[in-house]
Every structure is written in structure tokens, then in C-alpha cells.
C-alpha positions as CSV (number, residue, x, y, z in Angstrom):
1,X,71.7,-43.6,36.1
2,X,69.4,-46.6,37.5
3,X,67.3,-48.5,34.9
4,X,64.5,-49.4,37.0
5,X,62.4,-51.4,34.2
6,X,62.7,-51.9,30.4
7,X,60.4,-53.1,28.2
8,X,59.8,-53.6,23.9
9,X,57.5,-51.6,22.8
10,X,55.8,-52.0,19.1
11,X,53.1,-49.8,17.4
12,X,51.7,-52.4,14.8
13,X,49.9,-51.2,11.9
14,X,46.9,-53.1,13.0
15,X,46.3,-53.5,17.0
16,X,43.9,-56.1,17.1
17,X,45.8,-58.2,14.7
18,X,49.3,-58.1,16.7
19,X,47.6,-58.7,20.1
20,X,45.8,-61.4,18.7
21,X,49.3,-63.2,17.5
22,X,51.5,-62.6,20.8
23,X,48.1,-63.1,23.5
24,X,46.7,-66.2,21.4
25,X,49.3,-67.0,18.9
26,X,52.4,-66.8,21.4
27,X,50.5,-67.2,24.6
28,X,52.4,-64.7,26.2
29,X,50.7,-64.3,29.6
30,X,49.2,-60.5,30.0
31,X,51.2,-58.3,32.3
32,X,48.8,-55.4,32.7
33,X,46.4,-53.9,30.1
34,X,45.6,-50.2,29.4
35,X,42.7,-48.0,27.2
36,X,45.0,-48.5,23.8
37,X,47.6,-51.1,24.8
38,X,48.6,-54.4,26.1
39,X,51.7,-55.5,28.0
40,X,52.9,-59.1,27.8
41,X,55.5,-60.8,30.1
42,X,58.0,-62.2,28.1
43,X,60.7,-64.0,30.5
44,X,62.6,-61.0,32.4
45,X,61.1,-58.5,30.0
46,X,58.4,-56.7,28.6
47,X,56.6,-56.3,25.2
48,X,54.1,-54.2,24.9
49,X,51.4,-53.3,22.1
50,X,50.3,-50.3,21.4
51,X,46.8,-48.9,19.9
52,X,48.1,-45.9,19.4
53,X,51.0,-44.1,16.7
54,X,51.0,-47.6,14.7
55,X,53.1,-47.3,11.5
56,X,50.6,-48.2,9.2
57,X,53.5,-51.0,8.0
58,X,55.7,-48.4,6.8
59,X,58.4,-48.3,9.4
60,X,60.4,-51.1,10.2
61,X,61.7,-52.6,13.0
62,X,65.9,-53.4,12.4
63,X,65.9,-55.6,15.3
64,X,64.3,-59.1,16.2
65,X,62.8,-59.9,19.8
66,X,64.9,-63.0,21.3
67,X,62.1,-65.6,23.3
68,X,64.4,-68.3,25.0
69,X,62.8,-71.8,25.6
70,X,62.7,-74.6,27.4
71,X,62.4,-77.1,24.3
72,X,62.4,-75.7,20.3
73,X,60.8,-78.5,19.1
74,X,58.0,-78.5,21.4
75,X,58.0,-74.6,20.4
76,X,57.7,-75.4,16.8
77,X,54.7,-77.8,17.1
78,X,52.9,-75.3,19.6
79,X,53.8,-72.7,16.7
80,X,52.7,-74.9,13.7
81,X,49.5,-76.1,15.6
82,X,48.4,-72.7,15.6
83,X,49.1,-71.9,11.9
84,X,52.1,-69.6,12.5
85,X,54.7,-69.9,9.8
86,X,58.1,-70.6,10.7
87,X,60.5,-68.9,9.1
88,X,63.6,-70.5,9.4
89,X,63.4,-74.2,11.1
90,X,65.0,-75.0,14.3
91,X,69.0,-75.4,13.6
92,X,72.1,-75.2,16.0
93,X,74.6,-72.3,15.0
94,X,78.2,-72.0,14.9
95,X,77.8,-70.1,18.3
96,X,76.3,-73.4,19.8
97,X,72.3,-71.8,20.3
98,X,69.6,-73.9,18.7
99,X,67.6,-71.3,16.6
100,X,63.8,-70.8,15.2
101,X,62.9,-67.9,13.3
102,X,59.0,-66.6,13.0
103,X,58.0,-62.6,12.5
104,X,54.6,-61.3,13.7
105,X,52.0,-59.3,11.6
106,X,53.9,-56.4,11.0
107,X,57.3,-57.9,9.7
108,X,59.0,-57.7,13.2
109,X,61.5,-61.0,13.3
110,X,61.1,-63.5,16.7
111,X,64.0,-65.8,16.9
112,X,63.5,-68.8,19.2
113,X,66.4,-69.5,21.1
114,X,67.1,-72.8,23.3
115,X,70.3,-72.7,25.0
116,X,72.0,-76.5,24.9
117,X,72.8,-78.2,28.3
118,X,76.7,-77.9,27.5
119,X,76.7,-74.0,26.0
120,X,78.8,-71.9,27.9
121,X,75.8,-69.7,28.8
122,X,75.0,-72.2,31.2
123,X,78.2,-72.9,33.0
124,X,79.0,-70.7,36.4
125,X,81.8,-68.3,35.6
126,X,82.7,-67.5,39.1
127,X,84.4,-70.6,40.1
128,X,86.9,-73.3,38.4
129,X,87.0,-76.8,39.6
130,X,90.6,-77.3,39.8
């Protein structure tokens, strides 16, 4: 099997309200747009909204989208400048990520994730310095 492309898509209970948040609210940059839908870059991957089979808010969504940032606490004024609640404040975990937490109109989490100049997800496995 080849995975060519993947992408998150979410049928919110009201379109116009979730494209507002992640086009305006987010500022995701617009990746191509359809008759009923919208699809946002998002780093390497791609969220899309759809107009089309929303929930009506009762489904939920049992996972959270992860955004990775240059700087949280730039993120969090941007965020709080535009009147989006934050759910949980920026805070570094025991697995060494500093962590936001917001959701979008329908309930679906968004963690914020800034990955710390000494965290292991930055180091190059492939070679040891001896």
C-alpha cells in the first residue's frame, strides 16, 4: 500500500462558524476550496471543513489535532488577541513538550505543541559523536 496524501477531515455542526475559527481565528493559510468545503494547510498536513454531513454537535471527535509552533507564547497572545479561549495554559510536560490546549466550535481539542531546543525530537538519531 502507498499513502500518497492524508489529511483531517471534520464535519462541524455549523460550516460557516468552524471556517471562520481555523481561516480567521487560526490563520491557517487556505490550501484549495471546493462548493461545500475548505482545506487548510496545517504544517505537513491537511484539515479540511466540510459543508456537508455535519453532526449537528452530536458526534464527537476522541481525538485532538496537534499544531507545532515556533514560539507558544507568541501563539497564546495571537490566540487571546483574537478572543479564543485557552483551555489549558502553556506548561512543559513530563515528556519535555511545552503544551497549550484550545478546542474549536464543535468541541474538537487543538493542543499547541512547541518542541524545546534540547528535546530529543530535535536531536539527529543517525549519528553519535563519539
Amino acid at each position: 500500500m502507498d499513502i500518497l496524501s492524508s489529511r483531517i477531515i471534520l464535519r462541524p455542526a455549523d460550516y460557516a462558524i468552524t471556517l471562520a475559527f481555523y481561516r480567521d481565528g487560526l490563520g491557517l493559510a487556505i490550501a484549495r476550496e471546493y462548493p461545500g468545503g475548505t482545506v487548510f494547510f496545517a504544517g505537513q498536513s491537511l484539515i479540511e471543513v466540510t459543508g456537508h454531513g455535519g453532526s449537528g454537535g452530536s458526534a464527537s471527535f476522541e481525538g485532538a489535532l496537534w499544531l507545532q509552533v515556533r514560539d507558544l507564547s507568541e501563539t497564546a497572545a495571537e490566540l487571546s488577541s483574537k478572543g479564543i479561549a485557552i483551555d489549558r495554559a502553556p506548561v512543559e510536560e513530563p515528556w519535555g513538550l511545552l503544551e497549550m490546549w484550545i478546542h474549536d466550535p464543535d468541541g474538537v481539542p487543538i493542543v499547541f505543541v512547541q518542541v524545546p531546543p534540547a528535546h530529543p525530537m530535535r536531536r539527529d538519531s543517525r549519528w553519535s559523536p563519539a
